[in-house]
N, CA, C and O of each residue as an XYZ file, in Angstrom:
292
protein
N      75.345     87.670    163.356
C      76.366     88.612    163.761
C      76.615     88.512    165.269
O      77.778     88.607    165.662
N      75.587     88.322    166.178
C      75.908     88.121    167.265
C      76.129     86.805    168.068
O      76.058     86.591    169.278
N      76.417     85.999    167.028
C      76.829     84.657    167.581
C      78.261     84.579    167.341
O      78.957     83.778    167.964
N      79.017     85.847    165.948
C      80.488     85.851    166.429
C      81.017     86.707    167.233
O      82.145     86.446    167.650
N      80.485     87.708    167.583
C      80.367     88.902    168.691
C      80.560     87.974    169.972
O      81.389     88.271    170.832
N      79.996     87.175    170.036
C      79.816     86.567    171.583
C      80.820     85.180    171.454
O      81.422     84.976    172.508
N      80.927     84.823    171.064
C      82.319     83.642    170.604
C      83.525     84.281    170.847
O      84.338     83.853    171.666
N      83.742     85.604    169.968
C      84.904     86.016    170.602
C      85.102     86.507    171.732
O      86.275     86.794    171.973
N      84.068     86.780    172.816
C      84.027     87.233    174.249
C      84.233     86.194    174.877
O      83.793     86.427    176.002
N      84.721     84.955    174.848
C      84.565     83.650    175.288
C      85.886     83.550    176.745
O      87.086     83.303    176.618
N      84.968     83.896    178.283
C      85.664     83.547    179.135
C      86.763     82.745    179.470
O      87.860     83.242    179.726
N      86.534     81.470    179.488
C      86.865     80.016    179.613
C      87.840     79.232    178.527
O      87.436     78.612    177.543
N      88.966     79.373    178.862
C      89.569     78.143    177.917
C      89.283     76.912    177.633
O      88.565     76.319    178.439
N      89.636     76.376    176.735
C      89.632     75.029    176.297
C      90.743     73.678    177.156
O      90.722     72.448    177.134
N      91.678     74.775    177.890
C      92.475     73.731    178.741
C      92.156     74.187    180.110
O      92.119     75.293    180.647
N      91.903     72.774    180.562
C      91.750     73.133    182.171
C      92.586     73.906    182.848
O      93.716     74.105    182.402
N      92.165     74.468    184.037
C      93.734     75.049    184.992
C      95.034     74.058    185.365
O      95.064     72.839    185.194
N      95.996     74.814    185.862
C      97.061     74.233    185.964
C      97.412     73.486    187.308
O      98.342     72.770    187.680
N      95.962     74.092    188.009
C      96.272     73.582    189.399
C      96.581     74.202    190.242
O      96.393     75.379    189.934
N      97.157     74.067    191.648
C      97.323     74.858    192.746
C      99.005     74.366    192.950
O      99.411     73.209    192.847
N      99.775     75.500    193.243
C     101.401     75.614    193.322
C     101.904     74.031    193.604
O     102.592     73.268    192.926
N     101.262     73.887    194.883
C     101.893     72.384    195.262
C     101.373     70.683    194.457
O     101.839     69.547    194.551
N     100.158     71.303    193.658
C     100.324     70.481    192.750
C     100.894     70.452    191.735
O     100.629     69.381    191.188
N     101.830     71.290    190.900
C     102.495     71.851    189.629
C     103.957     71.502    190.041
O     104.762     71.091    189.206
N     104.305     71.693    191.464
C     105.429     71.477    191.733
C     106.146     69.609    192.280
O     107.248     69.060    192.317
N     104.461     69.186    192.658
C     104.603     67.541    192.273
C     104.537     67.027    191.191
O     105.229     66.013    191.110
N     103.906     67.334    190.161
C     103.607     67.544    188.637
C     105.339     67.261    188.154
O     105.840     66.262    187.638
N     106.036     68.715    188.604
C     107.076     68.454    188.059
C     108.004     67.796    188.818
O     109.097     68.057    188.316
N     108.155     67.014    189.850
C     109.035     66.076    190.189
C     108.722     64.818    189.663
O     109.570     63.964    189.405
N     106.810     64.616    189.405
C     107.335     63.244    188.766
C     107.794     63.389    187.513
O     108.290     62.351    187.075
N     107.811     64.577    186.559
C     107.858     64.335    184.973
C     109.292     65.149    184.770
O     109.304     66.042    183.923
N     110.266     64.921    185.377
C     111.438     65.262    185.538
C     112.301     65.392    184.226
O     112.931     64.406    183.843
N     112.353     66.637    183.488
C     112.577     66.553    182.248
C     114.139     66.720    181.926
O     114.600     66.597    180.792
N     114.917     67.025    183.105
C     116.167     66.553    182.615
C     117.119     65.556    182.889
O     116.767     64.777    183.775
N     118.180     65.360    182.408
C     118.816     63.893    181.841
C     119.475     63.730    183.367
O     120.092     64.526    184.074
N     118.941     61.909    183.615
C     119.578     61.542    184.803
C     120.754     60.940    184.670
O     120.921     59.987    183.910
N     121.556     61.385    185.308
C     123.151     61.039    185.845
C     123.103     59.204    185.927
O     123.932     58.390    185.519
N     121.928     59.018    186.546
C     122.755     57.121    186.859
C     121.971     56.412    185.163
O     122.671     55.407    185.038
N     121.483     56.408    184.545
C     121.004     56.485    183.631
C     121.484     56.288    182.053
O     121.210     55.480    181.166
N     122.765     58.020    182.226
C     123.246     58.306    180.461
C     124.507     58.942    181.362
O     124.410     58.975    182.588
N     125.334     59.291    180.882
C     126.273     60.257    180.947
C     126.131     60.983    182.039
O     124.969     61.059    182.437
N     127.195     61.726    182.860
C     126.766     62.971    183.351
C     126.833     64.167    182.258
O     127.447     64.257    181.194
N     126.178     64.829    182.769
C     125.850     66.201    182.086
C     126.042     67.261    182.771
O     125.014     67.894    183.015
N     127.196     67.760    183.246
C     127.359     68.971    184.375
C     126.798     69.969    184.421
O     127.148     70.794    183.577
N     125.696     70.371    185.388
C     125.407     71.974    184.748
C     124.377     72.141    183.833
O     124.133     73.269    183.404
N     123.408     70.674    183.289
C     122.595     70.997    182.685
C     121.219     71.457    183.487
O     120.327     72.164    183.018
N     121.262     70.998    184.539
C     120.368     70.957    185.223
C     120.286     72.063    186.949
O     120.867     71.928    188.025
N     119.156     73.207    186.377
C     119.067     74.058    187.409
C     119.097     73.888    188.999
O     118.450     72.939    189.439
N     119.567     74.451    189.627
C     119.624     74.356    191.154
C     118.670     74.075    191.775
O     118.784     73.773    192.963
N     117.643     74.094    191.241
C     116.092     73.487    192.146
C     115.665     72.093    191.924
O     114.714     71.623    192.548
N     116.526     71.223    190.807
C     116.184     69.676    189.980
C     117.807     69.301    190.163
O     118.338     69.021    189.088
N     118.549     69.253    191.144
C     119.826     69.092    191.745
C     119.992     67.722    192.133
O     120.898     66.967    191.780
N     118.944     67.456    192.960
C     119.214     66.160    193.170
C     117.666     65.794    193.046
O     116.679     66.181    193.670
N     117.884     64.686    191.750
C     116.434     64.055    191.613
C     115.985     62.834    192.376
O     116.606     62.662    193.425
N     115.077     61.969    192.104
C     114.518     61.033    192.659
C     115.341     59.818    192.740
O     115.820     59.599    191.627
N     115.704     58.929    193.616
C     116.189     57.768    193.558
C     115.584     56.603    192.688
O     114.396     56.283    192.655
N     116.671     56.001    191.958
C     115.526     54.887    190.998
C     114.648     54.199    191.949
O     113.452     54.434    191.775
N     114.865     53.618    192.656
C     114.105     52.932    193.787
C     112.507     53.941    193.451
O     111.433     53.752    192.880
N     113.190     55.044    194.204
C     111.564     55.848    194.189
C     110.633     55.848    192.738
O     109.504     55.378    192.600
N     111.447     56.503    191.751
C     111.275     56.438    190.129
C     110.723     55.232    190.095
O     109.740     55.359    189.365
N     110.773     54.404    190.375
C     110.174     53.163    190.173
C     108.601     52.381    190.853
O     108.027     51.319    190.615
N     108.376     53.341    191.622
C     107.281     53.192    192.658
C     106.015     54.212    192.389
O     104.833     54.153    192.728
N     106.932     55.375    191.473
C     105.587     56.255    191.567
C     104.413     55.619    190.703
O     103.257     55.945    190.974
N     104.586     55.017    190.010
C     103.288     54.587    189.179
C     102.666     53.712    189.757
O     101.457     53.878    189.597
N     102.970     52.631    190.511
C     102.040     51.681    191.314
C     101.684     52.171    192.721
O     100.979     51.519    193.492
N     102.281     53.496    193.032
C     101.856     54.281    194.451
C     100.735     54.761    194.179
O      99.766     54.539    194.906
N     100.632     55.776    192.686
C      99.743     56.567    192.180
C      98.630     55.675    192.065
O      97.607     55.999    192.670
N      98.635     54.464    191.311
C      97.611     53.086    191.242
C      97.615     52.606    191.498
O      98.513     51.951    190.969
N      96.925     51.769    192.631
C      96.926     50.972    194.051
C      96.205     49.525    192.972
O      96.565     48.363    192.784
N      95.139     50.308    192.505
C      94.625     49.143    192.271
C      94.711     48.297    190.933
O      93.915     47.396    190.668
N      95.840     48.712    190.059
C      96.566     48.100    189.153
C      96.979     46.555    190.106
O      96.683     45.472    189.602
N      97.594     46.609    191.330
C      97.901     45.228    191.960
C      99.454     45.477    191.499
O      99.866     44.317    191.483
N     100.329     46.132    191.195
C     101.521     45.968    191.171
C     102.717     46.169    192.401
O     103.901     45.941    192.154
């Protein structure tokens, strides 16, 4: 009985934290979830005033071998 008593008191999630603001907010520039203009279509207006102007392909193209140096790419 008191091993489900104490299971359901269970502090700690199963998913880590989310991180600290300025990491959540790099988080979401690289995983940029709406539709890019040079890409597909424009889409006017789908996309909120804070994801206005996204990353240049140039850049889009760098974050993964910036992030991993030692991939050699």
């Amino acid at each position: 009985m008191f091993a489900v008593v104490a299971a359901g008191c269970r502090g700690r999630s199963f998913l880590p934290a989310a991180g600290s603001m300025n990491q959540q907010q790099a988080n979401a520039v690289v995983h940029d979830p709406y539709p890019l203009d040079d890409i597909g279509p424009s889409d006017q207006g789908a996309r909120p005033p804070s994801y206005q102007n996204p990353l240049p392909e140039p850049v889009r193209n760098r974050i993964g071998a910036d992030a991993m140096p030692w991939l050699g790419r």
